[in-house]
N, C-alpha and C positions, 0 to 999 in steps of 0.2 A: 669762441664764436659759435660752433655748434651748438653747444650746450642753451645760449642764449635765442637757438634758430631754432633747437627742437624747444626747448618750455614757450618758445611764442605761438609756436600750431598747436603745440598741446592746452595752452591758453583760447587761440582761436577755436580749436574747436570742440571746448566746453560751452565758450558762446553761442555758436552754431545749431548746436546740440540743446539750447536753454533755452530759447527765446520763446517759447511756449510753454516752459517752468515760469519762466517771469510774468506770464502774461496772469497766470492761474494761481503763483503766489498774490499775485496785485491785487485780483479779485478777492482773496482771505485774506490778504491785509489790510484789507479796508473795514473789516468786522472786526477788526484787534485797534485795541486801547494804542497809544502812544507811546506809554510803558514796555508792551508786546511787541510793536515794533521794533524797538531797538534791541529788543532782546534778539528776536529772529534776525538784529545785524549783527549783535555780537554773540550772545551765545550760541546761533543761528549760526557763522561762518567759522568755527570753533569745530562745531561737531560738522561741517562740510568739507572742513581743509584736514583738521584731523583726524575725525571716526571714518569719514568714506571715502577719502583718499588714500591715507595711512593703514586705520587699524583692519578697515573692512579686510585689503586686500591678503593682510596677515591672516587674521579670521578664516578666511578663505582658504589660503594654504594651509592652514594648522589642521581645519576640519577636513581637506581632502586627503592630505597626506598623513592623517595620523599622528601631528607633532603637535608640540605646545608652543605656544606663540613667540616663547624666547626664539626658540627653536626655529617657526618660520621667522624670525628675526634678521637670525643668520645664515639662514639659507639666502634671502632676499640681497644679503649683502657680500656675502661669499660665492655664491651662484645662483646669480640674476635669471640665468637662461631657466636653469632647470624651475626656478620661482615661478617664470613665466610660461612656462609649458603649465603647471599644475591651475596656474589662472584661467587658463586656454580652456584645460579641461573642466574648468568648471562651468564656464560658458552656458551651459545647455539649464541647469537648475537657475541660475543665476535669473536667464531670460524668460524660465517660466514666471518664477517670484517677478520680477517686473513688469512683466506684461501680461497676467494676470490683474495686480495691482491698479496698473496704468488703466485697463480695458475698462475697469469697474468704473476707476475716476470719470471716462469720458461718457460713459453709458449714466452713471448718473446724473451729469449735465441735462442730456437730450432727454431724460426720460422725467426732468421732474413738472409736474404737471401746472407750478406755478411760473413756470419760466413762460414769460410773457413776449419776448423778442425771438422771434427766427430768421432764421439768412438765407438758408435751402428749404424754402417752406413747405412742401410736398415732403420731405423725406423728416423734415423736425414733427413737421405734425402727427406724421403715424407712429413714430418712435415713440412722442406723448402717451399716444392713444393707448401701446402695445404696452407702455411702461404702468399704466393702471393695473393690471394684471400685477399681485403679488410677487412679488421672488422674479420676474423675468428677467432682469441683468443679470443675475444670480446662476439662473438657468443655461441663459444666453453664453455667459462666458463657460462653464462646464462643458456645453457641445464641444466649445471652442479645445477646450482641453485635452478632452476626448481622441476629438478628431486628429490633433498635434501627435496627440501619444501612436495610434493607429500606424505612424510612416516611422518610428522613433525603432531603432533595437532593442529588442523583449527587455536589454539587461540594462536600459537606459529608462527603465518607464518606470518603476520606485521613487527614484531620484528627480525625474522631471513632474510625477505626481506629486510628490509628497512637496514638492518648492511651489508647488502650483494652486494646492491646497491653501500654503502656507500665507503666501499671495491673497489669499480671498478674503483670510481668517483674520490680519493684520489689516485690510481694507475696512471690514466687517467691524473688530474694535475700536479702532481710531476713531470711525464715522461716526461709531455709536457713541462712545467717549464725549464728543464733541457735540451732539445732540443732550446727553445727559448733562452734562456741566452747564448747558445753554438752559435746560429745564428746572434746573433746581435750583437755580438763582435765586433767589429772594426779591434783590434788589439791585440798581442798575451797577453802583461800587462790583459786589461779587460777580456780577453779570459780566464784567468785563475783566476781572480776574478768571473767573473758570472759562470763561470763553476763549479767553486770550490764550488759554493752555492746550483746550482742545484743539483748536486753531493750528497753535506753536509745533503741538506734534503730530499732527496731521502733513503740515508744509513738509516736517521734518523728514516725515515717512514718504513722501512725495517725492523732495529731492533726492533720496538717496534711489527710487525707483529710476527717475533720473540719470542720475552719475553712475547706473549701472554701466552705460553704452562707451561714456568717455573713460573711465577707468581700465577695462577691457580693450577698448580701442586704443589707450596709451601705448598700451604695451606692443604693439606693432610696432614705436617709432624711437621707444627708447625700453631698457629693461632696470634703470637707473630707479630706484622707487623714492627719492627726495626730490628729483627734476620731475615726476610724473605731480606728487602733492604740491611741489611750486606752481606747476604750470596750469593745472586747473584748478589748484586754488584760485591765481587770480582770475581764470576765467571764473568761476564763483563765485567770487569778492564783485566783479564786475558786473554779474548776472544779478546778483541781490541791490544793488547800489542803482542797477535801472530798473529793478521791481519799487524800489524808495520812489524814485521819480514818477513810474507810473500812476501810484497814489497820489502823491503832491498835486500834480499837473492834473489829475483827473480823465487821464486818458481813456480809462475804457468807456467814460460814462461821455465821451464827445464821439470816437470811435465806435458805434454799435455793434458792428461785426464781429470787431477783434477779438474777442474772448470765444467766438462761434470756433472763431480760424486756431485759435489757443485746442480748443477739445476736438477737431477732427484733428489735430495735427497730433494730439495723444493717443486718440485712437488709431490714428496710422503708425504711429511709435508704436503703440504694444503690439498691433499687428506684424509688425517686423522683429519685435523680439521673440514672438512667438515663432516666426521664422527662421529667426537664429539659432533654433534647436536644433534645427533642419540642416542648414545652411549658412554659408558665410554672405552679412551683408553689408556694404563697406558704409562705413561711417559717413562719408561724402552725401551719398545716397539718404540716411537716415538723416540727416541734417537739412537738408534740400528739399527733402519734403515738405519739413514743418517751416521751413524759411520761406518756401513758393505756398504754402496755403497762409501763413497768416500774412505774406503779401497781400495776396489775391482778398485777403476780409478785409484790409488796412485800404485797398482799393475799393473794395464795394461799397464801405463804410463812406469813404471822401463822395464816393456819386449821392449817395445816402444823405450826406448832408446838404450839398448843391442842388439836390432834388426838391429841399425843403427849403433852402433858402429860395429856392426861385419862385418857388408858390409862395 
């Protein structure tokens, strides 16, 4: 009965924790072929239940502690605790790489200059304005880094640099990736072939920024590492199967907002991960966030429509 009581919170709250992953894959999976869709279900929930539920958290161990994967294998299964203490302690790099990553995602949103819809239009519009200016996301997330490092332990700032760096470099290629495959197309068949990949590993690099919070988070409530990949698995399986619908149903394109309320709610995520280097911040809290802002667009959006229909 436990067993089945913890992988259902550990389920719930990958959901929790997603609903702003789904809103932002919806939006990239509407530029992917049909073909690419089903791959980001099935190759897509492959590499989410097994690279960043399973192998990451091995990964993890093996490169802090100095062992080879077998090795955190059997740590992971012969002592759970001590597995979970070396995850604990990786925390801090962990949250730079994603909330570096994340920062960039949202700051691209607001700052590109063809985006024609706003929701906070005093604060979208300068963000446009500010984002003409070369390299300022660029720029903008570095202070941010900086400043993170400046309250951090001298012997903590290689480690939370060099994941942070890591962060930018990985944003930086995928993006570009995805611009160049989109460029060199020829014609519409390879257009939506190379697209479809760019696309495919961007999401990929996306979620797994993502499932940094719930992987980590797991491990307060069980140190069991097959009940941690069951549990949000399905929360994953579940989060990608409503990003399918959001497509289908045409959701964001009847909801205007929601995708606004999708990228303040990633910008408030990376800003809490970038916190987590600092300090512990409880999972409840990062989930609530992004659940009360793309409420709050899912409502602006409904007046949004009622405003137009009335006229």
């Amino acid at each position: 009965l436990s067993f089945l009581f913890v992988g259902a919170i550990l389920a719930a709250l990958e959901i929790a924790l997603s609903f702003d992953n789904a809103i932002v894959n919806a939006n990239k999976l509407e530029e992917m072929t049909p073909v690419w869709q089903r791959r980001f279900l099935t190759w897509g929930i492959l590499i989410a239940v097994f690279g960043m539920r399973i192998v990451f958290p091995l990964a993890i161990v093996a490169i802090f502690a100095w062992i080879n994967p077998f090795a955190a294998m059997h740590l992971a299964l012969s002592d759970p605790d001590e597995y979970s203490r070396i995850i604990g302690e990786a925390h801090g790099p962990i949250s730079a790489f994603g909330g570096t990553f994340l920062m960039m995602v949202a700051l691209k949103f607001f700052i590109d200059e063809d985006k024609s819809v706003d929701w906070i239009v005093g604060l979208e519009t300068r963000l446009r304005r500010v984002g003409s200016i070369r390299g300022f996301e660029i720029a903008f997330v570095l202070i941010i880094i900086i400043a993170i490092c400046q309250f951090l332990p001298e012997y903590k700032h290689a480690a939370f640099l060099m994941s942070a760096i890591m962060g930018l470099l990985v944003f930086m290629l995928v993006d570009g990736l995805g611009a160049y495959l989109d460029n060199i197309a020829s014609n519409t068949a390879a257009m939506g072939a190379r697209g479809g990949l760019g696309a495919f590993l961007y999401l990929e690099v996306l979620d797994a920024s993502f499932s940094f919070d719930g992987v980590i988070g797991a491990f307060a409530l069980t140190t069991n590492i097959l009940l941690i990949a069951i549990g949000l698995g399905i929360g994953a399986m579940y989060v990608r199967s409503m990003t399918i619908m959001l497509v289908e149903r045409g959701t964001l394109a009847e909801f205007l907002y929601l995708e606004h309320g999708a990228f303040y709610s990633i910008f408030a995520l990376s800003v809490i991960m970038f916190l987590q280097s600092l300090f512990h911040v409880p999972e409840i809290l990062t989930g609530g966030i992004g659940i009360v802002l793309i409420g709050l667009a899912f409502y602006k959006s409904i007046q949004h429509n009622k405003a137009n229909a009335a006229s």
